[in-house]
C-alpha positions as CSV (number, residue, x, y, z in Angstrom):
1,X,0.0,0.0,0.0
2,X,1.1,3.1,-1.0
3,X,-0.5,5.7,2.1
4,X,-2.1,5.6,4.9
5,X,-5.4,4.1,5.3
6,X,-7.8,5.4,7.7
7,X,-9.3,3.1,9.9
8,X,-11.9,2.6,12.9
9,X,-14.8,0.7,13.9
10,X,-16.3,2.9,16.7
11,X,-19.3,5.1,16.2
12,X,-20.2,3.5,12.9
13,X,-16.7,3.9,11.5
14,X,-15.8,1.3,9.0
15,X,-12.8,0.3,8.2
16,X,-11.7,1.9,4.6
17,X,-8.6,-0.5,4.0
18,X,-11.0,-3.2,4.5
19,X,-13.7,-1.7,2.0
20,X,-10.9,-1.7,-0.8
21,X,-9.7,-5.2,0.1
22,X,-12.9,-6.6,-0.6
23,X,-14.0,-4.6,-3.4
24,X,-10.1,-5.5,-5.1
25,X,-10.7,-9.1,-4.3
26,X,-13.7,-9.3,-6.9
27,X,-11.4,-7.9,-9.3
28,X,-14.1,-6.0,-11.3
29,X,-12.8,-2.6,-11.5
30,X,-10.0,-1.2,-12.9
31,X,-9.0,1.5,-10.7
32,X,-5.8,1.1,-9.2
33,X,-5.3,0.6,-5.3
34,X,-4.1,4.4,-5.3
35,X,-6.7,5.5,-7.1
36,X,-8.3,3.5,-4.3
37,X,-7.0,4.8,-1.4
38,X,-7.3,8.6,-2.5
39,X,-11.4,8.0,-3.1
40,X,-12.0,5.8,0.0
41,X,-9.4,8.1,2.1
42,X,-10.9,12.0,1.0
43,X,-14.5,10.8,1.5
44,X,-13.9,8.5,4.8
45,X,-16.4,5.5,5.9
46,X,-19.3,5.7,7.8
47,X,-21.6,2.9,8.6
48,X,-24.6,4.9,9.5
49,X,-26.0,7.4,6.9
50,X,-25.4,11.1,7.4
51,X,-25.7,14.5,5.7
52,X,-21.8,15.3,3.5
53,X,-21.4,19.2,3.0
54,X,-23.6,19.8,-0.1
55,X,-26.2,18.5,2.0
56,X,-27.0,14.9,0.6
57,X,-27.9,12.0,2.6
58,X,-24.7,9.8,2.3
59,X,-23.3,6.2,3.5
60,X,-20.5,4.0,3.2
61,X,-17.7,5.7,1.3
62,X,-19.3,8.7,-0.3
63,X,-22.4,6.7,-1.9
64,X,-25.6,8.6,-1.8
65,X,-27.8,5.8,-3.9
66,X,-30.2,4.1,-2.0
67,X,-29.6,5.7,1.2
68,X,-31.9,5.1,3.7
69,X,-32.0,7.0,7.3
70,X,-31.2,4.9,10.2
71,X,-30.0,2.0,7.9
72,X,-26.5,1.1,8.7
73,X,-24.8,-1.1,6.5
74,X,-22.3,-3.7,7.1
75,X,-18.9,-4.4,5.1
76,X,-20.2,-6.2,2.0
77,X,-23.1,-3.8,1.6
78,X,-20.9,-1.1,1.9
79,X,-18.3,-3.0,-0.6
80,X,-20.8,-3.3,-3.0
81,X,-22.2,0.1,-3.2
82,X,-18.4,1.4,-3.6
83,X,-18.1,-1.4,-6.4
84,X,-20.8,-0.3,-8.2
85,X,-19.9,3.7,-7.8
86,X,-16.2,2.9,-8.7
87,X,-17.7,1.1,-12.3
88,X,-19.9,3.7,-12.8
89,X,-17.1,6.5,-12.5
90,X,-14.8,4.1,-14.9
91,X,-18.2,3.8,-17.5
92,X,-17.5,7.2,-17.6
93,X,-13.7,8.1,-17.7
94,X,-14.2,5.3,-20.5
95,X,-16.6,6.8,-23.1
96,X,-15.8,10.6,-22.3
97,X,-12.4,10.5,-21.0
98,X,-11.0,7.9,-24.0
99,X,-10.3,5.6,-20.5
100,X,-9.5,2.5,-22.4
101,X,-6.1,4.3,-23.7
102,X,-5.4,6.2,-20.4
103,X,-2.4,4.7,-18.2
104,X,-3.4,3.4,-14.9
105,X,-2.5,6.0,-12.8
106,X,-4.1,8.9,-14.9
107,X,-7.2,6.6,-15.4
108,X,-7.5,6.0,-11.7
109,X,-7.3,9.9,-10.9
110,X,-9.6,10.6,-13.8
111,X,-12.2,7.9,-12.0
112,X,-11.3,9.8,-8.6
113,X,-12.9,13.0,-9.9
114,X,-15.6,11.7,-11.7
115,X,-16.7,9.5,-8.0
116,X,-16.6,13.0,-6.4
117,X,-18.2,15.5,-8.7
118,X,-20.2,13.4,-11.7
119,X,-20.7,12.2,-15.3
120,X,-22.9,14.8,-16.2
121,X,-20.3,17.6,-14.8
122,X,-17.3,16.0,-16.1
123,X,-18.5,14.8,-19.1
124,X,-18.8,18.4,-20.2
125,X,-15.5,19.1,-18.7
126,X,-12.1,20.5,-20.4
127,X,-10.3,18.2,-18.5
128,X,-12.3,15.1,-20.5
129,X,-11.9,17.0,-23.8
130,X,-8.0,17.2,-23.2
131,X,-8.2,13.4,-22.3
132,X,-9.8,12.7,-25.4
133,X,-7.1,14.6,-27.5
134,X,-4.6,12.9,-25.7
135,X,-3.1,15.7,-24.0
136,X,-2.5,13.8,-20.9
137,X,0.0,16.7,-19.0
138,X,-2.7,19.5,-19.5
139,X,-5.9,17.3,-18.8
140,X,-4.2,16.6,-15.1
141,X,-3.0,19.9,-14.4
142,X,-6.9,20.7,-14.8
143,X,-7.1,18.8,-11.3
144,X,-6.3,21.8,-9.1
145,X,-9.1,24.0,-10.4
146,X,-11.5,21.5,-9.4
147,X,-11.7,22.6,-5.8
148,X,-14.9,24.7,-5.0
149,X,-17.9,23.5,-3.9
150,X,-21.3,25.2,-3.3
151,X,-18.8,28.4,-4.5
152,X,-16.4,28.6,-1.9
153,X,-12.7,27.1,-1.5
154,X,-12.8,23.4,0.5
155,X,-9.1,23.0,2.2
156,X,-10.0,19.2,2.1
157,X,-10.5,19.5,-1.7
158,X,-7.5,21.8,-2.2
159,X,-5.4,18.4,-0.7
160,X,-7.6,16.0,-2.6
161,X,-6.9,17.4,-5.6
162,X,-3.2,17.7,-5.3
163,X,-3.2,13.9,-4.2
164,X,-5.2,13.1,-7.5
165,X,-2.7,15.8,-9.7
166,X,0.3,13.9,-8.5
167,X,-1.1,10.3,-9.4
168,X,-2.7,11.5,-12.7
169,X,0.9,12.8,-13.9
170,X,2.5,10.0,-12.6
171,X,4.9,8.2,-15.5
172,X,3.4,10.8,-18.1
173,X,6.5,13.5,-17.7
């Protein structure tokens, strides 16, 4: 493992090392354990569902699909839910992004982005347009600007996005 790997079970803390251990044991996404470890890491794991700061009802790591109040979830609901959010990013990166002919590590921060903000937004994106000319270098230093929410700076994004920036250019210079 490359960094550190929050962990916990108290107060309907899960574990997200464990979380990424069973979602790489199916072996159904592509998404490098970096890639990983910077989603499950930024947006933490919580057991029991709870309001994230735009507001939306939210479980497990960073899913808001399905969510029901006072459900909590255990490890392979949680697993699954990430699974299927992970795919769903890559769907994405894949047909908008050119993801098939991305390297691993730009592919995994261009699936990191697109699990925090959306298809619809990052489809759209100039960051996905310079993926799809193949101007890898220019499409990650994109990354940075991405770090606003509900119009106002987020710290946490600020160091999210630099984690992301560094993996995406990773092997490309």
């Amino acid at each position: 493992m490359s960094g550190k790997i929050k962990t916990g079970l108290a107060g309907g803390i899960c574990s997200v090392a464990v979380i990424i251990g069973l979602v790489i044991d199916k072996g159904q996404v592509r998404t490098n354990q970096r890639g990983l470890e910077l989603i499950g890491n930024a947006e933490g794991c919580r057991r029991d569902p709870y309001h994230c700061p735009a507001g939306i009802l939210t479980d497990g790591i960073g899913n808001t699909h399905g969510v029901k109040p006072g459900a909590r979830k255990t490890d392979k609901q949680i697993a699954a839910d990430w699974q299927k959010n992970i795919l769903d990013a890559e769907r994405c990166v894949n047909r908008y992004a050119n993801g098939a002919k991305l390297p691993e590590n730009t592919f995994s921060a261009a699936v990191e982005i697109t699990f925090n903000v959306g298809c619809p937004t990052m489809q759209k994106s100039t960051m996905f347009r310079l993926f799809r000319q193949g101007k890898l270098v220019a499409a990650c230093n994109e990354l940075p600007r991405w770090v606003y929410a509900n119009g106002k700076k987020l710290n946490g994004l600020v160091t999210r996005r630099a984690e992301s920036e560094a993996l995406c250019l990773e092997g490309l210079k």
